[in-house]
N, C-alpha and C positions, 0 to 999 in steps of 0.2 A: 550357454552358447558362447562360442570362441568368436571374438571380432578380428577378422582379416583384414587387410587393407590392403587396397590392390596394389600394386609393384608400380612403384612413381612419383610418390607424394607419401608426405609426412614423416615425422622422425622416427619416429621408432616402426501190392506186388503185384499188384493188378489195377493195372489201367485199366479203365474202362467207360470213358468219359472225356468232355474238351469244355473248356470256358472261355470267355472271352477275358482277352486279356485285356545340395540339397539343404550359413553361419551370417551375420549381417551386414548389410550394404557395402561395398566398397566403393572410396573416393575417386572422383574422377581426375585425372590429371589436368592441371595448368598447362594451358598450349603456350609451348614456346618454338619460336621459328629459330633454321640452323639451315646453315649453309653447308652439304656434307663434302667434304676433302673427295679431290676423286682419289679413287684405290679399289682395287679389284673388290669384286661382287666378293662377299661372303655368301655362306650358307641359306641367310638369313630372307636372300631377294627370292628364292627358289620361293621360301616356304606361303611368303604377303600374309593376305588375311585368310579368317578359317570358315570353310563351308563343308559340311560335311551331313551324313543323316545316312537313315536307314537304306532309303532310295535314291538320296543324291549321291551316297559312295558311290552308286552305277553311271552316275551324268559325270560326275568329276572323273572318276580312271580310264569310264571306257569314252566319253565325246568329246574330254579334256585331254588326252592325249592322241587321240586319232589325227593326226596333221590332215590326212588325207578326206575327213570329214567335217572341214570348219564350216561346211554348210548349214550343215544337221549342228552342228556344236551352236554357232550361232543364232539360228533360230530357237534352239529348247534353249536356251539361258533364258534368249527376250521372254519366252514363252512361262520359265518357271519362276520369274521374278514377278514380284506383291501387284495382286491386281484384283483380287477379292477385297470389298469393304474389312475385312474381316481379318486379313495380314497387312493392310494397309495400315490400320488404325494400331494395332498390336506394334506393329514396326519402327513407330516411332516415339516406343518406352524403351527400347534397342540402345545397348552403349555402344559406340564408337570405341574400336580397339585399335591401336600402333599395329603398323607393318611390320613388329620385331617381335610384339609380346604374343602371348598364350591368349586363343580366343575361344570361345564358347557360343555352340548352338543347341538349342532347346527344340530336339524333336517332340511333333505330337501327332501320333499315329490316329488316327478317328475313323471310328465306320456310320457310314451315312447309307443306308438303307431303305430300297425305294419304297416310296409311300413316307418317308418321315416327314413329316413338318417342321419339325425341329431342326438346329444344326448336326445333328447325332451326338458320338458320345468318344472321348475319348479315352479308347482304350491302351493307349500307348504315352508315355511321358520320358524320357531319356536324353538327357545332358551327355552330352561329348564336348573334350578340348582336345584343342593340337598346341602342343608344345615345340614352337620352333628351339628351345634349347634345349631339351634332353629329346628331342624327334622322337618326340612320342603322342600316341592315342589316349584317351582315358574317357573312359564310360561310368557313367553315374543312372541307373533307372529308379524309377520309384514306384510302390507296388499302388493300384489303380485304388486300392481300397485302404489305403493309409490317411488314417484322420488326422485333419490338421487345419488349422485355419484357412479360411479360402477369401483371396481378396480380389477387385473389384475396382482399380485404381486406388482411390484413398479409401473404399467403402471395403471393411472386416466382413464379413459373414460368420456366424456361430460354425466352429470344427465340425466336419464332416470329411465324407473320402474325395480325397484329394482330384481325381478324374470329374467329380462336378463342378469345380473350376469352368471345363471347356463349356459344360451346358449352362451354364449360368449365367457368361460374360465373354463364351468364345477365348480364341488364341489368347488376345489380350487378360484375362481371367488367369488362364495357363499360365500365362509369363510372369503375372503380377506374381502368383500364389508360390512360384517357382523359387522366385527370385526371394520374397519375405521369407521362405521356408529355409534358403541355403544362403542367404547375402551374397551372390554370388551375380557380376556384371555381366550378362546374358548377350551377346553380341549376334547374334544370328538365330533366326525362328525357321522350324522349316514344320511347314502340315503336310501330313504323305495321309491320303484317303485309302483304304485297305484293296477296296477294288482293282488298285494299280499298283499295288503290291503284289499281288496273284499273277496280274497282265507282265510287268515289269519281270519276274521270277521268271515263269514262262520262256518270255523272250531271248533272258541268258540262257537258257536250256534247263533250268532247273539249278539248286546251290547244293553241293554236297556237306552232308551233316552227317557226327557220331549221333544216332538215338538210343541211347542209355537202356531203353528197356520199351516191354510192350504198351502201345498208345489206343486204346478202341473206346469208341461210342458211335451206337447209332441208334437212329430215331426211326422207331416203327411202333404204329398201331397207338395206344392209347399209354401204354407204357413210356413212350420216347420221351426224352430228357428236352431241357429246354438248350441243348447247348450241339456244337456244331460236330458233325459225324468225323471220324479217326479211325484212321485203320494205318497204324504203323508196327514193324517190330522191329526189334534191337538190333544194329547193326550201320556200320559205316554206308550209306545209300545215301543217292542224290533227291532231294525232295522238290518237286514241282510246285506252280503255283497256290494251289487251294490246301495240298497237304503240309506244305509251309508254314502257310495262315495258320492250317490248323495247331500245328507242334507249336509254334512259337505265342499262340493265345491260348494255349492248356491250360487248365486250374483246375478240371473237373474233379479228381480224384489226391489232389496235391493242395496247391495253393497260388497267390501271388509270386511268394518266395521263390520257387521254384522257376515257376514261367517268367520271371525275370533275367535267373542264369540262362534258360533256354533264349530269351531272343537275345542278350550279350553274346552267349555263344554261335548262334548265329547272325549276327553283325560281321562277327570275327570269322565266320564262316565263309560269309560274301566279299567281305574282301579282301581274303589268300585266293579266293577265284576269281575275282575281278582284277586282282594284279598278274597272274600267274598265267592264265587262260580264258584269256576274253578276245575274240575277233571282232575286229572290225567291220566284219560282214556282217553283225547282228547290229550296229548301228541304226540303221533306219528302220528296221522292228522297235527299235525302243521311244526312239523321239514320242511318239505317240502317246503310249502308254505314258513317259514320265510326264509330258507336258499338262497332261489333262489331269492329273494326278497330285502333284509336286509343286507346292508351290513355295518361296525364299523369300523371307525379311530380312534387310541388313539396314545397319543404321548409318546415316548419314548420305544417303541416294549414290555411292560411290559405285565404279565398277564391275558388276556382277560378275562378268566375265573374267577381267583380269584373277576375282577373287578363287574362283573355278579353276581357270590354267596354274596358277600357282600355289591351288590347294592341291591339284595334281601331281606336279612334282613330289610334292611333299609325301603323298599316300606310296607315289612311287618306289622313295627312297628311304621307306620307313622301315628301320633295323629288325633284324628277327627277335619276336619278343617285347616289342617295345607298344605290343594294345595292351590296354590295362581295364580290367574289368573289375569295378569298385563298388562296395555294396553295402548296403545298410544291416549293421549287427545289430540286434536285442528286438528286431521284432517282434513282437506277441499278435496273439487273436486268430481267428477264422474269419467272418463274414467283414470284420472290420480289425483293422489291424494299429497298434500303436507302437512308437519309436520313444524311448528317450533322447531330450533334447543333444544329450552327449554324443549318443550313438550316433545321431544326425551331422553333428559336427565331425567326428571322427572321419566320417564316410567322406564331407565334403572335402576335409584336409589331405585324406588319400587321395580323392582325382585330385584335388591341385596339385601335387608334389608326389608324382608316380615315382619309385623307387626303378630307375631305371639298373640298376646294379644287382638289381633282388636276384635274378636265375644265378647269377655270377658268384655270387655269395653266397646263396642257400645251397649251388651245388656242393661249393668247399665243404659246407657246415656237413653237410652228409653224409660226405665221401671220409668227414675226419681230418682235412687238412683247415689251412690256414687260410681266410678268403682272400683273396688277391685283389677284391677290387679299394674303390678307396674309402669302405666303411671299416676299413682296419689300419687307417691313418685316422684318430683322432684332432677333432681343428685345435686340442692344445697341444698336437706335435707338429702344429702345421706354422711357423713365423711367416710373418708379413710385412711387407713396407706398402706405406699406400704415399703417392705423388699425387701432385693434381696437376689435371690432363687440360682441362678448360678454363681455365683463370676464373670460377668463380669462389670467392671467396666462402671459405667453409667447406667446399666440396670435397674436399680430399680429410679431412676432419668429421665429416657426419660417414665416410664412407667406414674409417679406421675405428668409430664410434658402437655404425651398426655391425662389422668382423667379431670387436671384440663380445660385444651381445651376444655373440651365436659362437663365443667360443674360443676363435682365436689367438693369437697372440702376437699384438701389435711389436713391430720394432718403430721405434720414433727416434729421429736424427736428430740432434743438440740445435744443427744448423737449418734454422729455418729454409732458409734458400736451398739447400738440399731434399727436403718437404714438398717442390716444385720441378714439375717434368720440364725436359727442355726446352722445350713449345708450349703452348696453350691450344694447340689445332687438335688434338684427338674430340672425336666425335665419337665412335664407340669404345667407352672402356678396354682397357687393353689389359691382360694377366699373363703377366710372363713367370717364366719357371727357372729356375738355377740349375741344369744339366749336371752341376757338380755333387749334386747333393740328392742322394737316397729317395726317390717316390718323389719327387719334386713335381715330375707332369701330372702324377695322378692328385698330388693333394693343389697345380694350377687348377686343374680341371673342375676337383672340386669345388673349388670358389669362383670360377668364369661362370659354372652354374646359378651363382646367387645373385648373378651380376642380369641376367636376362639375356642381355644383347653382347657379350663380351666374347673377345676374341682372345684366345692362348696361342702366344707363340714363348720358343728361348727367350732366356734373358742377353740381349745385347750387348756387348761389351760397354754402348757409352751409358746405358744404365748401371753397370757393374757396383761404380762408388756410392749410387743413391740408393740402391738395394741394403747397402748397410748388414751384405752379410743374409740377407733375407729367404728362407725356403721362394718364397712368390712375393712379389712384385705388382701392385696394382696401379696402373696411373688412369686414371679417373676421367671418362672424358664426358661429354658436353650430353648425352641423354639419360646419363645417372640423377635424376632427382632424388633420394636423400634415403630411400629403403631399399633395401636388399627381396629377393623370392625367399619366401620359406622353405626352407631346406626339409628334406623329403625325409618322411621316420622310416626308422629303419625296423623293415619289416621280416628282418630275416630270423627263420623259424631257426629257437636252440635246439640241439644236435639230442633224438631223444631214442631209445632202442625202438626196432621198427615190430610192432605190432601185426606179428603174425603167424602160424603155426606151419609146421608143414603134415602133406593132407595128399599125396599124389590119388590116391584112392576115390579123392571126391570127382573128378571127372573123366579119368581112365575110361572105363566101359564105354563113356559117351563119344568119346575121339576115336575111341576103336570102330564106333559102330561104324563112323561115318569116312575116314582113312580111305579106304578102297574109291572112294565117293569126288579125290581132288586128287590131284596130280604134280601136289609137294606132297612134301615132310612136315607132317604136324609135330606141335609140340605140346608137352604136358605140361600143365602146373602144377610141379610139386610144392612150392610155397603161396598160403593164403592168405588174406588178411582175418587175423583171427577168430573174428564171428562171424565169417562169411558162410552163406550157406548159397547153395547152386540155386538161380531161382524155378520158380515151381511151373510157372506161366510157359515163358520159352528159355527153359535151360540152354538147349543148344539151338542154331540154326547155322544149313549151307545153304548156300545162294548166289547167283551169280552178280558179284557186286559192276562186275563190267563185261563189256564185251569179251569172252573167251577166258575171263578170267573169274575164278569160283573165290570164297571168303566165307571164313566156319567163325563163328560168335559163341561164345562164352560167356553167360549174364551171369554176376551176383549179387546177392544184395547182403551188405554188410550191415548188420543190425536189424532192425524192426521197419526201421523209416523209411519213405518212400525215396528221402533223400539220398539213399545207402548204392544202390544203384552200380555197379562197374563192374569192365566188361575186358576181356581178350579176343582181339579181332587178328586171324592167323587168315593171311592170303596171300598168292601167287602178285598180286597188283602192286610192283614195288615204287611207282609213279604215281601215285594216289593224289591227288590236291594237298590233302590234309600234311603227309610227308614231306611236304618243300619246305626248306629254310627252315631247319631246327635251331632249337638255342644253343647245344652242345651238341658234342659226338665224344665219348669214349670208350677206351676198349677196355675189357674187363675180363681174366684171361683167357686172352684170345681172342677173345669176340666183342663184335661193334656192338655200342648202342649209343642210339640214341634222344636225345631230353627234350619236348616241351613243355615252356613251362605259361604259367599263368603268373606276372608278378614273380612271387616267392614260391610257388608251389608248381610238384612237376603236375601236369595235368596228362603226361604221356609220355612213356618209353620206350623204346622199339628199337627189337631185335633186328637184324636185318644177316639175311642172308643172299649170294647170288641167285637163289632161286625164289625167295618171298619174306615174309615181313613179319614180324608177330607184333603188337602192340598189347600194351598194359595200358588200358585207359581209368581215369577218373573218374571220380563223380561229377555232376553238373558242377557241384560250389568245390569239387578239391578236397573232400574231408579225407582222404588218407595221406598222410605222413610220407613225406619224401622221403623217408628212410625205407617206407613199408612197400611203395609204389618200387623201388631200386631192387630189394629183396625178392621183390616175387617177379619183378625181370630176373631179375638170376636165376630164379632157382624154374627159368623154364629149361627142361630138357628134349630131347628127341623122343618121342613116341615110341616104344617097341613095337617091333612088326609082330 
């Protein structure tokens, strides 16, 4: 297991079924008091502290930005703020996070079912932070039946699945077991009961989801399963309360694994909807549902509200591509599931350090060019002067100490007195850049990121002499304590040929039959991904994905595994939810497309034309090769009549 130390302190093919559905402690920082210089609001006041959750995304976008309903806003805060024995107690193992740094809340989804005596069970566990420096999301879930030590405050439990945490010891149990498992300063608990999960979904009108492929179970007669009825089939459609529950708690015929990317993906689902298309007339349909439902620990009894309105902003202004859904590799098992201690670490070190550059670079890598962003400045072409900003002695010494650690390459001035900014009043670290000199912003930017709270502007003329000639310029101010953030691995997939055949013949007949059926221009897929075969369940489906507008699906499934799963979704709907705010756009000859991505990987392509839309979709977890998902966008042509 990797020890982190938190940023502040210290030196260095057939569905047919439904189930029900992370490294050690970080140190807490030294309070020290600071008078802040006035100067305009940075970025930074937007973002404050972080609340966020499967249900609260809904209270924070749509009651946190409604000006017009600070009634209803006001009351479901008071209303969803710790008032059970049970987030009460749990709430105050909560660390206290800075208005500047990356916070973390630990959802736990539970269904408590009438007639139970018990607290119920919790079948949901999911980490998110918000990164006020790279304005980003990042998701961390853990599969319900992953063995692993379970604690209890100071009291161990013998390893077992992870979900009996809740029943054992409640929230507090979750939090304890959570936190020993990932080391990881947990700032925020939110419990969302499923019942108002259904109510809550409802009230938005329902959340639109890709569903990968056919979903069915139901219970009749003597034969019925123990698990919850499904009835879905393949295709972009909006899913209501209970069919929601059900896709997003799947395991029947799969596993945890699986129904972990399905409720990431739709987390990620609800809120490109909740930002994009959510009215304010459904406000008071909701207070209800979330209040009774929803309930928020934060440490330190500070501002619920305040924390709300200015996690809002933040969800508001959050970049295309910047959710990051992070997951645990090398899991093994069926009934019970085990992680290497590594793989656990891996996982937690990608949500802390989202590679926000990843689409930007992985498109390079695949198109064959040069990546432009700034993981193609190495930090030993990157020179630095470090000044200190706040007169405390060493500060500008343990900053140039921790650069060179990670890489860079210190310039140091003979003359001490040049080692010192002109003031000692900087309060947040400042990273200036040399306009004269080649990627100079992009490799500031790089290192304002290491810094937390730092601000990049030019380098000034009256720093000009004390730069000593330097790419960036770091003068060190008064809330750097002595470590830098971990700089983000670079996850971008090598350039590999794209895996796939071409195959026009495998679904010809099937678009022909249906052609006459819609009122575009279908298109074929001449290139597949090469084990692909057409699935057998629901090969094709037309269907009216919206009012007046029709949408023909194309399932495959690549390989044997249930995991294999993706799909061509061809419709007239060229306003879809899903469509908004892509990571790129380009043309390729002739014709537009364009990229979402997940992270590093495209998760969808799409054609588009003045009359409808084609899309290339992924697997849940992304297994094809952005070179393979780009090829078989090419090689869609016109259908012949």
């Amino acid at each position: 297991m990797r020890t982190t130390l938190k940023r502040g302190i210290g030196r260095t093919a057939n569905g047919d079924g439904n189930g029900h559905a992370v490294l050690p402690p970080a140190i807490l920082s030294p309070v020290r008091r600071y008078s802040q210089p006035k100067k305009p609001r940075s970025r930074w006041v937007l973002v404050g502290k972080f609340f966020a959750g499967l249900l609260a995304l809904i209270v924070l976008v749509a009651l946190g930005s409604a000006g017009g309903a600070y009634l209803y806003y006001h009351q479901s805060v008071a209303a969803v703020a710790a008032h059970t024995k049970d987030v009460k107690v749990a709430q105050k193992a909560l660390h206290i996070v800075g208005a500047h740094e990356p916070a973390i809340a630990l959802v736990i989804g539970y269904d408590k079912r009438k007639g139970d005596t018990d607290r119920g069970r919790s079948d949901t566990l999911m980490l998110l932070r918000a990164d006020p420096t790279t304005k980003s999301i990042s998701m961390l879930s853990f599969p319900r039946d992953l063995i692993t030590p379970v604690w209890c405050g100071n009291t161990e439990y013998a390893a077992q699945r992870i979900n009996q945490a809740y029943s054992l010891c409640g929230s507090k149990g979750a939090l304890d077991t959570v936190e020993k498992l990932t080391g990881l300063p947990i700032n925020y608990l939110i419990t969302v009961n499923f019942k108002g999960f259904i109510q809550v979904v409802d009230r938005v009108g329902g959340v639109w989801v890709d569903v990968d492929r056919r979903y069915y179970n139901r219970n009749v007669g003597t034969a019925g399963t123990n698990y919850a009825n499904i009835d879905l089939r393949p295709g972009y459609q909006r899913l209501k309360g209970r069919d929601a529950l059900a896709y997003v708690r799947y395991r029947h015929t799969d596993s945890d694994i699986y129904r972990l990317a399905r409720q990431q993906q739709f987390v990620k689902a609800l809120k490109q909807q909740i930002s994009s298309n959510f009215s304010v007339w459904k406000i008071p349909k909701l207070v209800g549902a979330i209040t009774h439902n929803v309930e928020v620990g934060q440490a330190g009894g500070g501002s619920l509200e305040k924390a709300i309105t200015r996690y809002a902003y933040f969800a508001f202004g959050l970049p295309s591509g910047h959710f990051f859904q992070s997951r645990i590799d090398g899991v093994v098992g069926t009934n019970e599931l085990t992680a290497p201690p590594e793989d656990i670490a891996a996982a937690v070190q990608d949500f802390q350090t989202p590679d926000v550059e990843a689409p930007q670079n992985a498109t390079a890598v695949a198109f064959g060019r040069k990546a432009a962003g700034i993981k193609s400045l190495p930090p030993s072409h990157i020179s630095i002067s470090v000044l200190n900003g706040n007169g405390i002695d060493g500060s500008a010494s343990n900053a140039a100490y921790e650069l060179g650690q990670h890489g860079y390459k210190i310039v140091l001035s003979p003359n001490a007195a040049d080692r010192n900014a002109p003031n000692y009043e900087y309060f947040h670290t400042m990273v200036y850049y040399d306009k004269r000199q080649r990627s100079a912003r992009l490799a500031g930017k790089k290192v304002a990121d290491l810094f937390g709270d730092a601000e990049l502007e030019r380098l000034p003329a009256a720093l000009r002499a004390k730069a000593q000639g330097a790419m960036v310029t770091v003068v060190v101010g008064a809330t750097f304590h002595g470590t830098l953030a971990p700089a983000p691995i670079d996850k971008t997939p090598k350039k590999e040929p794209a895996n796939v055949r071409s195959d026009p013949s495998l679904t010809r007949s099937l678009l022909k039959s249906v052609s006459k059926k819609v009122n575009f221009r279908l298109m074929l897929p001449k290139i597949v991904e090469r084990s692909s075969s057409i699935d057998r369940e629901v090969p094709l489906r037309v269907y009216p994905v919206t009012k007046g507008k029709e949408a023909v699906r194309l399932t495959f499934l690549a390989g044997s595994e249930l995991a294999g799963y993706w799909g061509i979704e061809e419709t007239a709907w060229n306003d879809a939810p899903v469509l908004d705010h892509p990571s790129f756009k380009h043309k390729i000859k002739g014709r537009e497309f364009y990229f979402y991505y997940n992270g590093a990987h495209v998760h969808m392509v799409v054609l588009k034309t003045r009359k409808a839309s084609y899309w290339v979709v992924n697997t849940l977890d992304d297994l094809l090769s952005n070179e393979t998902m780009i090829e078989i966008a090419k090689g869609l042509k016109p259908l012949s009549r």
